[in-house]
Each structure stands twice: as C-alpha cells, then as structure tokens.
C-alpha positions in Angstrom: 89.6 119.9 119.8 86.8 118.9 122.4 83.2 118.2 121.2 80.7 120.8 122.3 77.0 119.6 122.3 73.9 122.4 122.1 73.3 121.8 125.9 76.9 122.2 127.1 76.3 126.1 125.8 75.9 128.9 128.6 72.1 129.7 129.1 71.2 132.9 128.6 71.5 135.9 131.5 68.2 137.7 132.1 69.0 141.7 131.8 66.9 144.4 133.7 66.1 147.0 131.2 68.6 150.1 130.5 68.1 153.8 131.1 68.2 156.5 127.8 71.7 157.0 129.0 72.8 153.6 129.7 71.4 152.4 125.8 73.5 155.4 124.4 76.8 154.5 126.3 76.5 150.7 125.7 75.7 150.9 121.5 78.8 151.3 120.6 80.2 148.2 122.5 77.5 145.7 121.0 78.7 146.3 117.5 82.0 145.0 118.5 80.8 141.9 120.9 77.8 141.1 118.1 80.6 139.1 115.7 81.8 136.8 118.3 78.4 136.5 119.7 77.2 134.8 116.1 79.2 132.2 117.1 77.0 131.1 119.9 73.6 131.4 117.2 71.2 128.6 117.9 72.0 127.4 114.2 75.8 126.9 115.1 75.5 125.3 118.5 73.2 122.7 117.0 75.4 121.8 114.0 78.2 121.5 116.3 79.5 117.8 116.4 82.2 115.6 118.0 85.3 116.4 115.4 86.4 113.3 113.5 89.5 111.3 113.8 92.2 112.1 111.3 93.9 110.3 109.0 97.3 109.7 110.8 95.0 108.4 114.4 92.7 105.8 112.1 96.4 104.3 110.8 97.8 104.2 114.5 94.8 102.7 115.5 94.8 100.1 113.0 98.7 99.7 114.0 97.6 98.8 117.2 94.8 96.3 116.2 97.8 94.3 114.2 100.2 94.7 117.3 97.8 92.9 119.4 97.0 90.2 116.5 100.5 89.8 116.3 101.6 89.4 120.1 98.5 86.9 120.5 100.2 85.0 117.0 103.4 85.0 118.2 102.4 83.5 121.8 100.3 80.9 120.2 103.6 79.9 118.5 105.6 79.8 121.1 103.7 77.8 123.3 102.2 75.2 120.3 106.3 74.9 119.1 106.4 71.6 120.8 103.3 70.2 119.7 103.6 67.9 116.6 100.7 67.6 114.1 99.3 64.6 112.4 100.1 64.6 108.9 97.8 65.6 106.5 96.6 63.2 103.9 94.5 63.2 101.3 91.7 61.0 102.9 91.3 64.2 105.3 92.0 67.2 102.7 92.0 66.5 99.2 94.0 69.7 98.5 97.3 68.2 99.8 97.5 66.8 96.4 95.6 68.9 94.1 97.0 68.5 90.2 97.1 71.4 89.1 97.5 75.7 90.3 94.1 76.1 88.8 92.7 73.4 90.3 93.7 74.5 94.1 92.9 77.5 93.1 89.5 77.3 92.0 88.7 74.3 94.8 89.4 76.8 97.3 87.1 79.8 96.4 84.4 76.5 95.8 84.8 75.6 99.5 84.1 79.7 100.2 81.5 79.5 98.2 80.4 76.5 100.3 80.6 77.6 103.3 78.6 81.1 102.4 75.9 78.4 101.0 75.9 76.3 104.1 75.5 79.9 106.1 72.4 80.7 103.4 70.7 77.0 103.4 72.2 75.1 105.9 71.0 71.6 104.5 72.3 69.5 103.7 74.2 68.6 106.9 77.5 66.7 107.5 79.8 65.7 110.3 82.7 64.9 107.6 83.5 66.7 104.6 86.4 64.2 103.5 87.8 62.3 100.2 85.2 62.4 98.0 82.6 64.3 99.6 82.9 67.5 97.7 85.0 66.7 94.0 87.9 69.0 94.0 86.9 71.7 90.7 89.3 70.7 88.2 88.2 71.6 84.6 87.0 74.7 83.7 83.8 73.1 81.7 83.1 72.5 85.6 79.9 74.4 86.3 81.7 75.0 89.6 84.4 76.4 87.7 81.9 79.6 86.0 80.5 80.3 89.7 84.4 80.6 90.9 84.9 82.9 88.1 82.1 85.0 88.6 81.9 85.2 92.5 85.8 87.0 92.3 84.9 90.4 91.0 81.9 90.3 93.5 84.4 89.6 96.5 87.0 93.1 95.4 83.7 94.7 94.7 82.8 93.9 98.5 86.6 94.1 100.3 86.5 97.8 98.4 83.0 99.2 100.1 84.9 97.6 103.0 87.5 99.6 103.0 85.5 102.5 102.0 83.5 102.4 105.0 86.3 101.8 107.0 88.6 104.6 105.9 85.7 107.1 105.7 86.4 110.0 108.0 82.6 110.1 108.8 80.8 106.6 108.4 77.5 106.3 109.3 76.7 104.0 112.5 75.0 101.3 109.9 78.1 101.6 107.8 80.4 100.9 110.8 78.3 97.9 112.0 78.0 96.2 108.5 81.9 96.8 108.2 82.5 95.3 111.5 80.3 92.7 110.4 82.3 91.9 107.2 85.6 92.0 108.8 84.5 90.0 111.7 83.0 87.5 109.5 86.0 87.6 106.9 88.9 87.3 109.6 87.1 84.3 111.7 86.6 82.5 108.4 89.8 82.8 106.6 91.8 80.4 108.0 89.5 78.2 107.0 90.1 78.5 103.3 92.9 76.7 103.1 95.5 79.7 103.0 97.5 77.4 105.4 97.4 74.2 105.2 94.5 72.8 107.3 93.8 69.0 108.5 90.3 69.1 107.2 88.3 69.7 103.6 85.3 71.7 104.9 83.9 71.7 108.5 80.9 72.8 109.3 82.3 73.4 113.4 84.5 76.1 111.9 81.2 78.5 110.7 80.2 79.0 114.2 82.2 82.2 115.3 82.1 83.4 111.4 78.3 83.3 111.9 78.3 86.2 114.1 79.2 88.4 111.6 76.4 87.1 109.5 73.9 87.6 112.4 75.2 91.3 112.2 74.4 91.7 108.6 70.8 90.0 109.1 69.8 92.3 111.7 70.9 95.5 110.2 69.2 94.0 107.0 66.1 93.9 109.0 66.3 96.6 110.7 66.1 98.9 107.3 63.6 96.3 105.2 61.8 97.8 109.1 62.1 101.3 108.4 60.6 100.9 104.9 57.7 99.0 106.4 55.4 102.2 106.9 52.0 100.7 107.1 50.7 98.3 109.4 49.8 95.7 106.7 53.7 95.6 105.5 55.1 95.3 109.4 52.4 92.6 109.8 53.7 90.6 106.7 57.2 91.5 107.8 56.7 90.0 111.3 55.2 87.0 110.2 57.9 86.3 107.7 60.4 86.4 110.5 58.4 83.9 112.8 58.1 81.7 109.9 61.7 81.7 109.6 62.2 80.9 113.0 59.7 78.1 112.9 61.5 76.9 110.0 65.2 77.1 111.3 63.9 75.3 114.9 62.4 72.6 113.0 65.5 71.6 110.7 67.1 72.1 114.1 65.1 69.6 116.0 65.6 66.7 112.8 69.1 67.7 112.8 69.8 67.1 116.3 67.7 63.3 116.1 70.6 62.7 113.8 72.8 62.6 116.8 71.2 60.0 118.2 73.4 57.1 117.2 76.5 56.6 115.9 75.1 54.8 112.9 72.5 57.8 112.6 74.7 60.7 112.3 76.7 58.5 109.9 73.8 57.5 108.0 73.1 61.3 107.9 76.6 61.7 106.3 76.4 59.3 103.5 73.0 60.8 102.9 74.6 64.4 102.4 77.9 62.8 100.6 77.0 59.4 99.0 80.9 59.5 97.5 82.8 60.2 100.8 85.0 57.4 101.6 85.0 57.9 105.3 81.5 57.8 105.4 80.8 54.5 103.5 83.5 53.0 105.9 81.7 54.5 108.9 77.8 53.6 107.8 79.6 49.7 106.7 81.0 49.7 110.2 78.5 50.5 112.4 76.1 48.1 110.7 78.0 45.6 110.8 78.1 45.3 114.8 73.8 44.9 114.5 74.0 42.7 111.3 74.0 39.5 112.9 73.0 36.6 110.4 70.8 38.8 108.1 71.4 38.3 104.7 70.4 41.7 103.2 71.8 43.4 106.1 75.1 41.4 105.1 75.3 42.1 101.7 74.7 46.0 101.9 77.5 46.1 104.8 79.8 44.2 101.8 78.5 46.8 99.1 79.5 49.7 101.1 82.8 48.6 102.0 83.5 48.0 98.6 82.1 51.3 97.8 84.9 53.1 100.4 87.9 51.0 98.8 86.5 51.9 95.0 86.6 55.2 96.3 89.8 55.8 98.1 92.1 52.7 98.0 95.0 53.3 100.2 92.8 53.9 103.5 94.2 51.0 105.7 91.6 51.3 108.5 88.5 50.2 106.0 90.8 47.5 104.3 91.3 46.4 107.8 87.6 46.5 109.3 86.5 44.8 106.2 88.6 42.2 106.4 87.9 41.8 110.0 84.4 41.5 109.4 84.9 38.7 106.4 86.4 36.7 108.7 83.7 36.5 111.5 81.3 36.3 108.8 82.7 33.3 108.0 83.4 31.9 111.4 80.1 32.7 112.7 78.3 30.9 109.0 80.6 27.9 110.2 79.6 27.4 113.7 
C-alpha cells in the first residue's frame, strides 16, 4: 500500500455555524461519519509510516544482488579464460604446501586475524608478506593457535547480528549502515583469505577497498560515543581525542611514505617488519651490494644476508644466482 505522511492529510474545511434546525437534521448523520472520521485523528496520521517490505520482496531483492554478482563473475571468466597465471610457489604463498588440514586451517583465520590487526595498528609495515615473513600456525601449543580458536565463535556471533539486521523487517538506519558496513567489509576482504588460491601470503594493497567498510563502522562508532557526550567538557575531550588521532595517523603516514624513497629503503623497511622473509634478505643483500664498493663491513653484511635468504628458503634460484654473481666481482674487482 502507499505511505501516507501527517502532511499529505486533507486540512481541515472551516464551517459557518448551523441554524436550530440545521443541528437537528444533521445529528443523526455525524454519528454515522464520526467512526470513519477517527481514522483521520491527529494520533493516527502521525503514527502512520511507509509500510515495510515483506519477506518474499527482501528474498527477490537479494536474488537480484547475486544475479548481478554472478553476470559480473561470469564475464570476468570469460574474458580472463585466455590468460595464463604464474604458478604459485611457496616462496610467494606458503599455503600451497601447508602439512597438515589444521595447519591451513588455522594459518588462514591467522592471516584474518592479521589483516583486522593491520586495519587496528597498522605498524608494522611491509611491501612483501612472503616465505618466512609470517610462520604458517602449525601446532596447537601455538599461541596463535588459542587466538584462532577463540576469534571463531566471535566471527558466527557477528555474521548472526548480520543477518539479523539484515533480515529485520524494520532495522533501524544505524543498524542498516553497520550491516552494510560488515558486508561491504566482509565481501571485499574475502577473497583475500585464501578461499581460492591466491599468488600472495598477505598484502597489505588488498585492505584498501575492505577499509571502507571499517571507515563506516568508525564513524557510526563516533557518531553514538557523540550523542553520549552531553556536556561540553566530554565533547571537548572527545574532539581532542579525534585530532590526536589524526595527528597520529598523518605522522606514521609521513615516516611511512620516506620509506619509499629508495629501493634499498623500502626493502630495509621490510626486513625491519619481517627479519625471516626470504625475499626480503635477498632484496636488502641486493640492493647493497650495487653501493658496497670495496668496504669491508659493507661486504660482509651483504654475504651474511644472502646466506640468511638461502638458510631460509633454499630452492629460490634468483638469490642463489645474485649471490653468486656478486662473489664473482668481488673477487675480480679484489684482483684488479
């Protein structure tokens, strides 16, 4: 039925006033009009509202959303079907060769976890998340292991207020936006946790449109810790907090992007967040080896760290390669 608002109602018809006669013939006919004019009572035109949508129209429209998902899914096959990808090794993502069904499954809630920590405190920072960045969770003494355990019931207890608020046949507008938030932030992020197989471990590129549903759920977080800010003291605090954390997020914004700078930077910056990556020993080894010139202490740490990447992972032919390289103009260069 159509939504009627308290304005859309018929304002009310000025009446000149009745004869004796005139009151006396028309008494009889306002007993019988006075029911249906109860209808249009100042307390019933203002609790009218906009009717909600049923049951069966939520499910078509859901239907629709998946049509659409799946017309745009079955596109993207048809026009990547040529396209051949790389292999994926275990250099790149350690889960192409996990051990064990509890240890896949408990690496991949980690990297969730991970990436819902990098979301929280984004520091510290890497370009690569590769063999042996992040230690794939493999035992269950694993301290890693516990927080897997424990963080599953909190994810149904969250997909089920999810599906509350979305199935509700009245939900609030905060309710909508923190479940468009969730499934926003849930969808953008999911390939990324390994339910296909993916050419990379973690990745800190593929956060970015997940983020927006996390900017959604800060500021409808803020806008109620607003509302309960009645005083001006508390909205002082309150603003001051937020500037503070804006202060703090442009700083560690500012050092991250210096990290940039260079090459050997942003790969020093790498081995500084994952001092057990493979790639990123090979990288920092490489790049100082092009300024190293005749410097002994340069020219040992260059050796240590290419050693490091070939302890680490053995079987990456582009750091057995460089290092070799770089043995053998060492040594012509000590020569001449």
């Amino acid at each position: 039925p159509p939504c009627h608002a308290a304005n859309d109602l018929p304002s009310p018809v000025s009446v000149a006033p009745l004869s004796s006669s005139s009151r006396s013939s028309r008494s009889s006919s306002a007993a019988s009009v006075e029911p249906s004019s109860a209808s249009l009572s100042p307390s019933n035109s203002s609790s009218s509202s906009c009717a909600p949508l049923s049951m069966p129209t939520r499910i078509l429209c859901a239907c629709v959303y998946f049509a659409v998902l799946a017309v745009y899914f079955s596109m993207r096959f048809h026009l990547t079907r040529g396209a051949v990808s790389p292999p994926i090794t275990q250099l790149d993502n350690p889960l192409v060769q996990c051990a064990s069904l509890l240890e896949c499954s408990l690496s991949r809630v980690w990297v969730a976890l991970k990436y819902h920590l990098l979301l929280i405190v984004p520091t510290p920072l890497s370009h690569d998340y590769s063999y042996n960045c992040i230690p794939l969770v493999s035992f269950l003494t694993d301290m890693r292991a516990l927080l897997c355990i424990v963080s599953v019931p909190v994810v149904l207890y969250l997909a089920r207020c999810l599906c509350s608020a979305l199935l509700s046949s009245t939900p609030s507008p905060p309710s909508r936006a923190i479940a468009l938030a969730l499934a926003w932030h849930c969808g953008s992020l999911l390939p990324a946790l390994h339910v296909l197989p993916i050419g990379t471990f973690i990745a800190e590129r593929l956060l970015y449109t997940p983020s927006i549903g996390a900017c959604v759920l800060l500021a409808v977080g803020a806008l109620r810790i607003q509302r309960t800010a009645r005083t001006p003291s508390h909205r002082t605090l309150l603003a001051f907090a937020s500037v503070l954390l804006l202060v703090c997020l442009f700083w560690m914004s500012a050092v991250r992007s210096s990290a940039w700078a260079t090459p050997l930077s942003i790969n020093t910056a790498a081995l500084s967040a994952c001092p057990r990556s493979a790639k990123a020993n090979a990288a920092v080894a490489f790049h100082l080896a092009r300024h190293s010139g005749l410097d002994a202490a340069v020219q040992k740490r260059v050796k240590a760290l290419y050693r490091t990447a070939l302890d680490i992972y053995d079987s990456n032919d582009v750091t057995h390669s460089n290092f070799a390289i770089y043995l053998r103009d060492l040594h012509t260069a000590t020569q001449e």
